[in-house]
N, C-alpha and C positions, 0 to 999 in steps of 0.2 A: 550483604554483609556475610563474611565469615566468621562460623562459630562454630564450635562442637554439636552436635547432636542434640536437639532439645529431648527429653524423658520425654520416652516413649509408654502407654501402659504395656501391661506387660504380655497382651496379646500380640500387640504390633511387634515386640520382641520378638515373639513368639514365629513371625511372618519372618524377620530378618533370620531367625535361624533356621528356619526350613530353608531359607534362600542362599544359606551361605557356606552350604557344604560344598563337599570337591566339585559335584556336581549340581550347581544351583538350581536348575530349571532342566528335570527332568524332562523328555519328548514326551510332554503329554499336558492338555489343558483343560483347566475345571472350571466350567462356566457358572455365574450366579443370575436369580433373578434381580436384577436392579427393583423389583418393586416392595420386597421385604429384607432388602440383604442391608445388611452394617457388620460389619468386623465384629461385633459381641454375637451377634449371633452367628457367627463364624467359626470362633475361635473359643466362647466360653464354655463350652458342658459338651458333654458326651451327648446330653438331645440334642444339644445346637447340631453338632456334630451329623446326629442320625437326620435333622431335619434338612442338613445342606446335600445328604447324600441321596433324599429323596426328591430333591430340586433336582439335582444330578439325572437321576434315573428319570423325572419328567424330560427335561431337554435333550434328553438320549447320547450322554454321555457317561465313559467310564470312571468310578472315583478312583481317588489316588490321595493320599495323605501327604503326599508332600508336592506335590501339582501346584501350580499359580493360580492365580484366580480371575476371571477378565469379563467384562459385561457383555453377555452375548447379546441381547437385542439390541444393543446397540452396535456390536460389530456385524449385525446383519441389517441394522438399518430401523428395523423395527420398535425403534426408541418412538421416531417419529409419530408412528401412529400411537402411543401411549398417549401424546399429550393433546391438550384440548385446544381443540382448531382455534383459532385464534380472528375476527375480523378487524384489520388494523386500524387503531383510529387515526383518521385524517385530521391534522392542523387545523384548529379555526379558532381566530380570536375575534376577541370584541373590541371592534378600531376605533382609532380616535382621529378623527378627520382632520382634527388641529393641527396631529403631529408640532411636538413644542420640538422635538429634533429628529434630522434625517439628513444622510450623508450617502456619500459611494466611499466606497474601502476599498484598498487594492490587497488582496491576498497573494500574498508574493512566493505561490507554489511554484518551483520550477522556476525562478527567479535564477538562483545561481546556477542550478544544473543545468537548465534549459532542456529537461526530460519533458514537460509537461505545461497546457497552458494556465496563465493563470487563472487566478478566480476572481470575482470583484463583487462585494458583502454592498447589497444595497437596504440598506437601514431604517426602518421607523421604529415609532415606538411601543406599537404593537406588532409588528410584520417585519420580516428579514425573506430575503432573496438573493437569491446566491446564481450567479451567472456563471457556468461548467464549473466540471467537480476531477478535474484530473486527479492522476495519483499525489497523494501526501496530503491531499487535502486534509484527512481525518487526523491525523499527525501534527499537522500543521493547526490546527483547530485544539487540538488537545495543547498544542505548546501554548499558544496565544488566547487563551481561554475561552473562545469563542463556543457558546454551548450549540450544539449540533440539533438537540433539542427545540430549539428555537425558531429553527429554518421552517420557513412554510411551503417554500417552491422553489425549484431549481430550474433554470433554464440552459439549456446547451448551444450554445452557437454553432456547432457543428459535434455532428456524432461520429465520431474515433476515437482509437487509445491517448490521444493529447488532450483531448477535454472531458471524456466522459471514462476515464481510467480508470479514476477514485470511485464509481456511480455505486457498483454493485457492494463495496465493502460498507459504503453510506446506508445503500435500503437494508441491509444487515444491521449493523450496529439501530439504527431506527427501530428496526421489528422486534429489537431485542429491549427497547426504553420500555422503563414500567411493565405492570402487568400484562397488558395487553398490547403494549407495542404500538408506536406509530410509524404513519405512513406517510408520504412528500409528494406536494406534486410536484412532477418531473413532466415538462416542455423540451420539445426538440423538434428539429425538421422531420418529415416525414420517414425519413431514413434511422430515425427512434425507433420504428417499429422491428426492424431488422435487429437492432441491437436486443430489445425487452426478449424475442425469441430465441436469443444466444443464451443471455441471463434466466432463460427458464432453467437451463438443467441443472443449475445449484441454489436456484433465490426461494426460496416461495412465494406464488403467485401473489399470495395477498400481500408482499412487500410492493408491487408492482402495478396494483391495480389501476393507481390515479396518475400514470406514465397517459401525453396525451400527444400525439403528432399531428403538425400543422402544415398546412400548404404543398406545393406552391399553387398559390391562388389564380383564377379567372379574370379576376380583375388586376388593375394598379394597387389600390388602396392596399393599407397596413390591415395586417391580421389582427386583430384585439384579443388577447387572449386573459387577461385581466382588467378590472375597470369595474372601481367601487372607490369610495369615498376618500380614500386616501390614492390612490394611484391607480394611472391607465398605462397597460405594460403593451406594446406592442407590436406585433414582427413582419419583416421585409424580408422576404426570401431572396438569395442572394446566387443565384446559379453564371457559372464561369459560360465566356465564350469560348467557342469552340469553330474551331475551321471545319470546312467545307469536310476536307478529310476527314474528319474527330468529331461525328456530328454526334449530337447526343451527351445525355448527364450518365454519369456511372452513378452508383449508389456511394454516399459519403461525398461528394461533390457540393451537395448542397450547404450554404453558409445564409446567416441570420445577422441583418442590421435589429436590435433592440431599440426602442422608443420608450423611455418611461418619463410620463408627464404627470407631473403635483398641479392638482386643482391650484387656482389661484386663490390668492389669499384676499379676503373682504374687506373694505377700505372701513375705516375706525366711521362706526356709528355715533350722529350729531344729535344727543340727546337735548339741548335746547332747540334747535331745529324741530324734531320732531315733539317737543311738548309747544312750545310757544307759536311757531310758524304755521305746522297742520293739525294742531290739537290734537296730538295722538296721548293718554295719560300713562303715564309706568305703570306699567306692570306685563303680564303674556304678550302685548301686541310686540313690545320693543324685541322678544325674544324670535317671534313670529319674522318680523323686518329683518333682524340679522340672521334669519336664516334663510333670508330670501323669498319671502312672501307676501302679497300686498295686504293691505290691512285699509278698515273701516276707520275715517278721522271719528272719534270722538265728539268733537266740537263741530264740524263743519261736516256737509253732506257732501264729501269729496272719497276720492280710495287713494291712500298713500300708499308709494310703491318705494322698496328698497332702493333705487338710485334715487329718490326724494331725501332720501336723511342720511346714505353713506356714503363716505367718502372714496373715492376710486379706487378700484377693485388693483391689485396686484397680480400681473400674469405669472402662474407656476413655474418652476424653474422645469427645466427637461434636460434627461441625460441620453444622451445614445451614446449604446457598446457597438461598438464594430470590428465584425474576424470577416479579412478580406484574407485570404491564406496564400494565394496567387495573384500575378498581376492579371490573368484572364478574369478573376472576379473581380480586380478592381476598375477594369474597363467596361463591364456590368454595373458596376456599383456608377460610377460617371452620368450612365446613361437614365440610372432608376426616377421615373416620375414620382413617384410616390414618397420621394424624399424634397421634391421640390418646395413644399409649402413652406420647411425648415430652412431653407437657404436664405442668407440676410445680406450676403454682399453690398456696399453700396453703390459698387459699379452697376448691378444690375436693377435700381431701387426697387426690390422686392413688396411690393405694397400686401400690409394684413401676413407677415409673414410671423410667424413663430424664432421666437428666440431662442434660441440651442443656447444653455449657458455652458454643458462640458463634453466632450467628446472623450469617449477611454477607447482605445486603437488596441486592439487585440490580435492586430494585426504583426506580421515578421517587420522587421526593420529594411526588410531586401526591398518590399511590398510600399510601404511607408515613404521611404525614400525616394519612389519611382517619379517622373513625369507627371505622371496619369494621378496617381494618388496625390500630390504635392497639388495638384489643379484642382483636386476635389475639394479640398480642404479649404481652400481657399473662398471656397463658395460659404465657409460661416463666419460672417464679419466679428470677431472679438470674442470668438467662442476659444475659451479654453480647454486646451489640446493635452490630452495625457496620453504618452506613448508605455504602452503596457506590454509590448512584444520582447521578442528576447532580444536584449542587448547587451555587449558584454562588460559594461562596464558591473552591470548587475551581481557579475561573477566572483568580486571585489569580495566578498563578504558572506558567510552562510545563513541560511535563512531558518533554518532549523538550530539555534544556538546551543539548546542543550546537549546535545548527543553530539554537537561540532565539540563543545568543551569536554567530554568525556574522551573524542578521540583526542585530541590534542594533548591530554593528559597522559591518555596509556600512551601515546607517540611518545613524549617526555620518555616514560617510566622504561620503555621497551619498544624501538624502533625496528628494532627486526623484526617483531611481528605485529607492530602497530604503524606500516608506513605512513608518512606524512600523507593529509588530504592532498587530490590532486588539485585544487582549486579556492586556497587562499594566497593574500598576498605575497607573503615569502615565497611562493612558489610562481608568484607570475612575473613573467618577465619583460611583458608589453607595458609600458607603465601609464597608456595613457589609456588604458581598459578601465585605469580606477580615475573616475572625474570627479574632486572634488566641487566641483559648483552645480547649484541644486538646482540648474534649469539653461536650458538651452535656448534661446529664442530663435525665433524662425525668421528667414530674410524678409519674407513679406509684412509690407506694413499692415495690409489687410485682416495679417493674423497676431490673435492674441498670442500669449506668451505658450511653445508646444515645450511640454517637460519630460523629464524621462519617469515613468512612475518608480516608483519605490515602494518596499513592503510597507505594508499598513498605513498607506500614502492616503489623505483622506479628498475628500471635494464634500464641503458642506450644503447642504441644501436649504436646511433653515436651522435656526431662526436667521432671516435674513440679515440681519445685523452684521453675521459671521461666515456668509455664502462666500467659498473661495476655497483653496487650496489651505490645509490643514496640518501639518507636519509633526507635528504634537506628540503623536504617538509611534512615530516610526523610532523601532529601536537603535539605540548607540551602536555602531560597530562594535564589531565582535574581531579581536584577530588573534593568531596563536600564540604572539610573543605575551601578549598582555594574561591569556589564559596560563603559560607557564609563570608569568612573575606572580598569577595568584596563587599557583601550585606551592610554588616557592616558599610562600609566606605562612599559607596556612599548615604544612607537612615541611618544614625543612629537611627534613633526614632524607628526605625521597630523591635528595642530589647523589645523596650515597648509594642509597638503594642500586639509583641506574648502571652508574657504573657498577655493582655488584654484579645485575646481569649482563654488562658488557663482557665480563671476566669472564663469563660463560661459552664466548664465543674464541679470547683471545687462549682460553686454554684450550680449545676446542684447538687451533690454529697451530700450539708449541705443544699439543699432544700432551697435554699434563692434566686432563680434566681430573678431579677429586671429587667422587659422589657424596652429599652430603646427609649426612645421618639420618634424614626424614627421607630420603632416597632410597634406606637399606633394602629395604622389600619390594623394592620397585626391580621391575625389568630390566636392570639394567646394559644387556648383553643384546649387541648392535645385532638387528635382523641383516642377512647377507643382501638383502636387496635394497642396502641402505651404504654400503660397502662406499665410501667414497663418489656419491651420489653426484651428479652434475647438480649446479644451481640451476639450469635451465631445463630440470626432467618435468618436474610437476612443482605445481602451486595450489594448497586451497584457499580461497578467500570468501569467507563467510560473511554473505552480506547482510543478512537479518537473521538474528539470535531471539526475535520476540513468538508468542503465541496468540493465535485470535486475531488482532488488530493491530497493525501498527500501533505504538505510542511513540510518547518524548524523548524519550532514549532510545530505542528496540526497534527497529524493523522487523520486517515478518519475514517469511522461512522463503532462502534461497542461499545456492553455495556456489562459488562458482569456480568451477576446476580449470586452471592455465596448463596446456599442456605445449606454451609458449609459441614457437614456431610449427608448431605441428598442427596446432588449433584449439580448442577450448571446448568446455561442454560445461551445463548447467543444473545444477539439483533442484529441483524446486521454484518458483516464479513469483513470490508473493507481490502483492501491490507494490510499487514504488524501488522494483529490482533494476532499474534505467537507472533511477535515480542516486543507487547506492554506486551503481559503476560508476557514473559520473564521480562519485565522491570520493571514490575509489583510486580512479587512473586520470579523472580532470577528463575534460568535453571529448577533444581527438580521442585520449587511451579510450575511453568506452566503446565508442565510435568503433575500433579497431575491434574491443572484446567482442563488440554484436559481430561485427563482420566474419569473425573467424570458429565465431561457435558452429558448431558440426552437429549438436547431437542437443535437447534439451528433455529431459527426463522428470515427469510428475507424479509426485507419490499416491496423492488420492485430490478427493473434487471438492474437499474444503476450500473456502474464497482463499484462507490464506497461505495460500500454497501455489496458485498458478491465476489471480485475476491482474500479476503484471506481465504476462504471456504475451499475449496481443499485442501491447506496448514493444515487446524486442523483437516482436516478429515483424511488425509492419517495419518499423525500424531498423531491420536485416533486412525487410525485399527493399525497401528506399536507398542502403547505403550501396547496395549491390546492383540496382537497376542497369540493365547496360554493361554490367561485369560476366562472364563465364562463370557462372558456380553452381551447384549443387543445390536445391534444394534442402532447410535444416530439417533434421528427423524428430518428430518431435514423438517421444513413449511414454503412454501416460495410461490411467484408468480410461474402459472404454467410455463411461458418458463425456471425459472430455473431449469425446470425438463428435460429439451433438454439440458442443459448445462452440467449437472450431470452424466447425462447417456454417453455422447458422454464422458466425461471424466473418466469415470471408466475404457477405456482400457486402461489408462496408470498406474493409481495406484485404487489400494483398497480401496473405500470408506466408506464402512461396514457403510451405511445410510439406512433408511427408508423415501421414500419422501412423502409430503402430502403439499396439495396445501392451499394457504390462503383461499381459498373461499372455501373450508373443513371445515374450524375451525371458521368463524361467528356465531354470536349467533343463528341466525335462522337456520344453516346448521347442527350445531350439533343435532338438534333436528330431523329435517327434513332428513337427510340422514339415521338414523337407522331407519325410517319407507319407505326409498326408494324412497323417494323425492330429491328435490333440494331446492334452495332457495337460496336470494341474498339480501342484506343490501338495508335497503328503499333508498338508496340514487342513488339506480343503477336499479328501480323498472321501469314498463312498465308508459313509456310518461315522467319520470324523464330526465333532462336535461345530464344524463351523461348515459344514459342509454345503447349506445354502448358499453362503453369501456371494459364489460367483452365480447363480442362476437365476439373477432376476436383472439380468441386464434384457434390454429390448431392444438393443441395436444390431442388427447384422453385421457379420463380416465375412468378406470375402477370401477364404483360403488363398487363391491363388495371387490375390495383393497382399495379400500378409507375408504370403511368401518370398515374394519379389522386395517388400520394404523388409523384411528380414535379411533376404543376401544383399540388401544398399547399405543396412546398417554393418553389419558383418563388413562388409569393404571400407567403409567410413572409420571404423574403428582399429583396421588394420595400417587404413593411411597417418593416422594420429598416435601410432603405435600402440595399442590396446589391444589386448587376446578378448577380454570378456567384458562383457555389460548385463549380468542377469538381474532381473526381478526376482524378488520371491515375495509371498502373501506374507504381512504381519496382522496383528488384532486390534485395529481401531474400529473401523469403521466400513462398509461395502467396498470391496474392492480397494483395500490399501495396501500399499508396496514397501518393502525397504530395496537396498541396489547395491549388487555388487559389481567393483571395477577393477579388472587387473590388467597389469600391465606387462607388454611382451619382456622378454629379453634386451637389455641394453647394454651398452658400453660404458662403463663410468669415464670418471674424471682424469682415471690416469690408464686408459684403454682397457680396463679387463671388462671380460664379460659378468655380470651379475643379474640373478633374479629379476623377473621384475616383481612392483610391490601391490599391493590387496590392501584395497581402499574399500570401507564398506558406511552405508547409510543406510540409520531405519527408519525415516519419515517419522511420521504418527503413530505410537504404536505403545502397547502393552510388552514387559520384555516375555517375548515367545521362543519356543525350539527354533524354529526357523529362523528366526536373528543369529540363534546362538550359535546353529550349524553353518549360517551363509557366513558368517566371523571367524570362523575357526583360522586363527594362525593368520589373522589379518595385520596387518601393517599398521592399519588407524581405522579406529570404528568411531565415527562420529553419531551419538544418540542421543534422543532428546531425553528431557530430564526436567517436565515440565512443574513436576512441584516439587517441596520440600519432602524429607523423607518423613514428617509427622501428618502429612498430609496423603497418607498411604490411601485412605479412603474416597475421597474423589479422585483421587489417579485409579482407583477400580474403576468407581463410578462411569469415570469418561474415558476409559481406554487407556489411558498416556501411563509415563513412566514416573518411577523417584529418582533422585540422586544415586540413591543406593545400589536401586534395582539396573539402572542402567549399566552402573560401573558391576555388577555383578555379571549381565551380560557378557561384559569385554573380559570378566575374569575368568568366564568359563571356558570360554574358547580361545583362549590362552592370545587375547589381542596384544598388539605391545604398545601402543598409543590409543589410548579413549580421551576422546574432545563432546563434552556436553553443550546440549543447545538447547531453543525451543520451549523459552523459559516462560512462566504465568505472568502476566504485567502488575501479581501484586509484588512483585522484587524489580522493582522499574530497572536498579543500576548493575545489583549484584544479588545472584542468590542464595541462601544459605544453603552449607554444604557443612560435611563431617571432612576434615582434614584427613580425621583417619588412618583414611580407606582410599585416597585420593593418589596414592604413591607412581601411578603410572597415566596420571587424569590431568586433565587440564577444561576450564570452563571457556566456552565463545564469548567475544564480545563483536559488537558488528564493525565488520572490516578488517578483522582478524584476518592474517596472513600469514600462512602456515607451510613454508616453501619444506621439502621433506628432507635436503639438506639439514631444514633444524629439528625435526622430528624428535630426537633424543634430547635437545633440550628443553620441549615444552613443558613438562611437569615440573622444571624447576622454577619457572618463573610465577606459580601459583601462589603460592607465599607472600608474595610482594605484593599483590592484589587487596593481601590483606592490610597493606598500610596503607597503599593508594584509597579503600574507600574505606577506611577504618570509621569514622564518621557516619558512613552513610545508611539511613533508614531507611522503612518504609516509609514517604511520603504522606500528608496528612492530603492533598492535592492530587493522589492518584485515586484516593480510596474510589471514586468515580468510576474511574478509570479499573480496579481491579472489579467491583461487581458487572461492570457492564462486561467486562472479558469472560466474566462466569456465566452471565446470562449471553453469550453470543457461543459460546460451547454448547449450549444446550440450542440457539438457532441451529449452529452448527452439526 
């Protein structure tokens, strides 16, 4: 929501006027101890005063009266060790063998994007199991209330960025539940191990401990990796054939068929039988009998056994998940013995065989389809078939519906910079992607009915009465027309509205634009390197605007800059950044954005900032296989070069890495003569002067060198002069980035500037923001809380509203774009109008072509009637503590 400025006391005042002279943020920073500091003793008395200058003088910094203030131990890292080690607890309930209900659930992650595989929620009444954890899972769980809390174990069918994507932002948000945090167990092939060692250099070990890798085994037989009263889970390693040439498994090769079997259920106890027939009398023995144990008659000197007085026993239902990802594994899977006891055919009369009552196919539809596959299937007489893989008719509809109805609306409101999703109806043109009929049957009569799964798609397990295919809870479609006729109704005026900001554009067109009274003090005077600018120079498209975690609305922090034909590059990687291109440009355009990205830049080694990395990089070596290109560059804080490498043996990263303190201004210079060098703000006797000296990775001069003149050419073919780092104040080793652009041609041949794009990650507003912005083009800053919330934005590093836009006003920026917002403002955050005059807030998908540059402050306004309605959430408050508690994982 928009609103004026809540009353501030009149210390916090007191902060905004030191902040808001000609020169906000003097070159100079005043660090506090996070372990006694609060803003009163900050700011109230002349002791407070003396005492913060003697804090000052311990951490070996100079005072300054009008200096900012920032959490050093925790911009060195050293938070961590303050707090009390933590042993996470592990899941464990007290089950109920009865189970009165249990189903399989289809999690329709990556349903319509087809970024990710799905997931599928297996259910009792004490115990949940969740088979792979792609990205959005946590997103997806937040929409559909499914408490994260609750999962006991997760299983992976294969370890890669499509199954196990989401894993790492999971044992996070876990470690961060309650006081003391819990732990999952985490199952996967043996090729788990490789991943858990990637996941070291940002998880904490103890989120990881009860990660456990299986197989592949010496024998036939199924692995049991669970097996207690309510359920025996159990796994078949699933390894592809390989030709004589190709002998051997790579790592990530390996795939898992899942076996989970329900005890059978005990046939209704004959209580006249057992009193009249063997004299057994009421009371413990009957209890004894139905639980399966032989018992003393009473009356007669005989032993009565459970099948003497119950009625015939019911065989447990059984479900197998199966990810065949190639047809090489599925002519493996044809041959597996160890699946034979399950086959029922009656061609083959299978004698003593187990009855498979659902098969969920995890499998690609390419795979599915095959010969080989179609014969396998056919070996389960009447087993019901759920096809789970990507298909498009899936595409039909978004799976994520909240934050689909929020684009759809700013689309509505403002299409210039809220373009239409790539991947709803109105936009497809295939029309028989969307299949109205809710099941397919297969030609063979052998087979039960095979259907296509759908989100929240259910298969019942008990009570048996209701075992079957579920539909109950799979939500209504969602499409955009219906989303505008509710627009419509609830905000009438917002028809006018739009066309108000169409006008925006058509005066822009007849050269009559009229700046508007809330305008006066804004910038108005066009930068020369905006002079009649091509539509086709640059594009930003802001795919996650959230902080911490994914939520309902928000994705987490990634930008993604189009520099059209020439190629693309990316800010930031959070979870689920596939996903948002998908959402973005529809299947092909993403497809095309991975392909042609050149360069992918990470600000620091928070989860939420680069754990959807892997995902667009495997993603770029698979679209490119077999193509001529370049390896992408990827610059980022040195530990996520321990991340990277430890994750190459599962998939192909076809990366080049180069570290941020590579790419500073003074490094660029300084390393081609064999030097080093470090941003003044980390120089000898500066107050932050550890934070780069506790890295423990080596690096090689002479490859730093060489991946500095690949980046240097990469950026001259995309037309770009610079890409420097510089250090900001969050956290070890965090970056903001600056990007300019060569000299171009506009639109009616002249030569004009090019323009100074800048970004400050995570960050406390510092000198070095305020010097790399000087006279920038558009500084996008985050702006994680409210400006009365001055005190945890010390606390944890980050910015205000305020503070940030004060940034852009020192260094005379002419467009600031806020992001990077708290998820306790799930839709909108609150802001001061103000001060807003040359500002504009991100929403995710936001498309910010530099063409309209000069018109994005105008449309702020409007924002204010689009969510004029809209709260805080009673539904997130969950969701906002747990984001405060994963700041402090974090």
């Amino acid at each position: 929501m928009i609103n004026s400025m809540p009353y501030l006391h009149k210390n916090l005042r007191l902060l905004r006027l030191l902040s808001s002279k000609s020169s906000p943020f003097p070159l100079s920073l005043r660090p506090f101890s996070p372990r006694s500091f609060s803003l009163s003793t900050l700011f109230s008395s002349s002791s407070s005063s003396s005492s913060m200058e003697n804090n000052e003088a311990t951490n070996g910094s100079k005072s300054s009266s009008n200096s900012f203030v920032f959490n050093k131990r925790r911009a060195e890292g050293f938070d961590i060790t303050d707090k009390k080690k933590r042993n996470l607890e592990r899941k464990s309930q007290k089950l109920n063998p009865t189970n009165t209900i249990a189903y399989a659930q289809i999690l329709g992650t990556g349903m319509d994007t087809q970024d990710t595989s799905s997931s599928v929620l297996l259910f009792f009444d004490k115990q949940r199991f969740i088979f792979n954890a792609g990205e959005g899972l946590q997103r997806f769980c937040t929409e559909h209330k499914i408490k994260l809390s609750k999962i006991d174990h997760v299983f992976l069918s294969r370890v890669c960025s499509e199954t196990a994507g989401g894993l790492p932002g999971l044992l996070l948000t876990l470690a961060g539940i309650g006081e003391e945090g819990l732990s999952v167990n985490v199952w996967g092939p043996s090729d788990l191990n490789y991943l858990v060692d990637a996941m070291k250099s940002f998880i904490p070990r103890a989120a990881m401990v009860h990660t456990r890798s299986f197989g592949p085994s010496s024998t036939p037989d199924p692995i049991v990796l669970v097996n207690d009263e309510v359920v025996k889970i159990s796994a078949i390693i699933l390894k592809p054939c390989h030709s004589e040439e190709d002998s051997g498994n790579k790592s990530g090769d390996l795939s898992v068929v899942y076996v989970c079997e329900l005890p059978e259920i005990l046939g209704k106890f004959d209580l006249e039988k057992a009193k009249k027939v063997f004299g057994v009398k009421p009371g413990p023995k009957y209890s004894r009998l139905q639980s399966g144990e032989s018992v003393k008659s009473d009356e007669r000197d005989i032993t009565v056994h459970p099948s003497d007085v119950m009625g015939p026993s019911l065989p447990g239902p059984i479900v197998l998940l199966v990810d065949c990802p190639t047809e090489s594994h599925a002519a493996e899977l044809f041959s597996l013995k160890s699946l034979e006891s399950y086959y029922s055919s009656p061609d083959e009369q299978t004698i003593g065989a187990k009855f498979v009552n659902c098969i969920i196919h995890l499998s690609p539809s390419s795979v599915t389809s095959s010969p080989t596959y179609q014969s396998w299937m056919k070996k389960f007489h009447l087993t019901q078939h759920i096809l789970a893989g990507h298909q498009r008719k899936n595409m039909a509809f978004p799976i994520l519906k909240a934050s689909s109805r929020i684009a759809a609306r700013l689309n509505y409101l403002c299409p210039q910079f809220f373009p239409a999703p790539g991947f709803w109806p109105s936009q497809l043109t295939d029309n028989s992607i969307i299949d109205p009929t809710p099941s397919n049957k297969c030609s063979s009569s052998n087979l039960a009915e095979s259907i296509s799964a759908e989100n929240l798609l259910k298969f019942n397990l008990r009570p048996v009465a209701i075992r079957g295919i579920d539909r109950s809870c799979i939500p209504a479609p969602l499409t955009s027309s219906e989303v505008v006729d509710e627009l419509l109704s609830e905000i009438p005026e917002i028809k006018d509205k739009s066309e108000e900001i169409k006008q925006f554009w058509n005066k822009q067109h007849n050269k009559t634009i009229i700046e508007k009274l809330w305008l006066s003090e804004c910038n108005t005077v066009l930068p020369n390197c905006l002079e009649k600018i091509r539509r086709d120079d640059m594009e930003i498209v802001i795919l996650g605007t959230g902080s911490s975690q994914p939520s309902k609305y928000r994705n987490v922090s990634a930008i993604f800059i189009d520099l059209f034909s020439r190629g693309s590059l990316l800010l930031d990687c959070g979870e689920g950044t596939l996903g948002q291109l998908k959402r973005r440009y529809g299947l092909d355009g993403a497809d095309e954005a991975v392909r042609k990205l050149r360069c992918i830049w990470i600000s620091h080694i928070h989860a939420d900032h680069h754990t959807g990395l892997a995902r667009i990089l495997a993603l770029r070596s698979k679209l490119l296989k077999g193509v001529t290109h370049e390896p992408v560059i990827v610059v980022g804080p040195r530990p996520l070069k321990r991340f990277l490498d430890a994750y190459q043996r599962l998939e192909d990263l076809d990366m080049e890495f180069l570290d941020c303190r590579s790419t500073t201004a003074t490094s660029w210079a300084s390393l081609e003569s064999g030097g080093e060098a470090e941003g003044s703000l980390f120089t000898q006797g500066s107050p932050m002067q550890s934070v780069f000296k506790r890295s423990d990775i080596s690096m090689d001069n002479s490859s730093v060198l060489l991946c500095l003149k690949n980046l240097k050419k990469v950026l001259s073919e995309i037309g770009l002069n610079d890409l420097i780092s510089f250090p900001v104040v969050h956290c070890p080793q965090a970056y903001g980035v600056v990007i300019k652009a060569a000299e171009r041609v506009n639109s009616v041949g002249e030569q004009i500037p090019g323009w100074k794009m800048v970004y400050s990650g995570d960050s406390r507003p510092c000198p070095e923001t305020v010097e790399a912005s000087r006279d920038a083009t558009i500084l996008i800053h985050e702006a994680t809380f409210e400006d009365a919330l001055i005190e945890e934005a010390l606390a944890k590093n980050h910015s205000t509203t305020k503070e940030a836009i004060d940034v852009g006003s020192a260094a005379n920026v002419y467009r600031i774009v806020l992001t990077h917002f708290s998820q306790r403002y799930p839709k909108i955050p609150v802001i001061d109008e103000s001060h807003m005059h040359n500002t504009c807030i991100a929403f995710d998908l936001m498309s910010i072509n530099m063409a309209d540059l000069h018109v994005l402050p105008k449309v702020l306004p409007y924002f204010k009637t689009l969510f004029r309605d809209e709260m805080v959430e009673d539904e997130d408050a969950d969701v906002v503590a747990m984001d405060d508690l994963k700041e402090e994982a974090l």
